[in-house]
N, C-alpha and C positions, 0 to 999 in steps of 0.2 A: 576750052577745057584746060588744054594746058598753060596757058598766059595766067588763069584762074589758078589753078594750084601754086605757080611763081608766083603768083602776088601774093598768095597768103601765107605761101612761106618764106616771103623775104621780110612781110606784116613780122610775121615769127620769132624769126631770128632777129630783127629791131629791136622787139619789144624786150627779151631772152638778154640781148645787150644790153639793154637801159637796164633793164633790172639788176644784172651783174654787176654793174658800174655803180648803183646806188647802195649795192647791198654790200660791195669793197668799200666805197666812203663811207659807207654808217659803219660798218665796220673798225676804218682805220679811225674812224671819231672815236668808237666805242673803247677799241682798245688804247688809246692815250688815259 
């Protein structure tokens, strides 16, 4: 159970990253 909730919330926070990272470069694209 709990190895199960670590993996989904490390799943989480990856995903939470990536998105933050793409959403600063479209960003930093958009505002040029």
């Amino acid at each position: 159970g709990m190895f199960l909730v670590a993996g989904w919330g490390l799943l989480l926070t990856l995903f939470v990253v990536l998105e933050l990272v793409r959403g600063l470069s479209c960003g930093a694209i958009r505002a040029v």
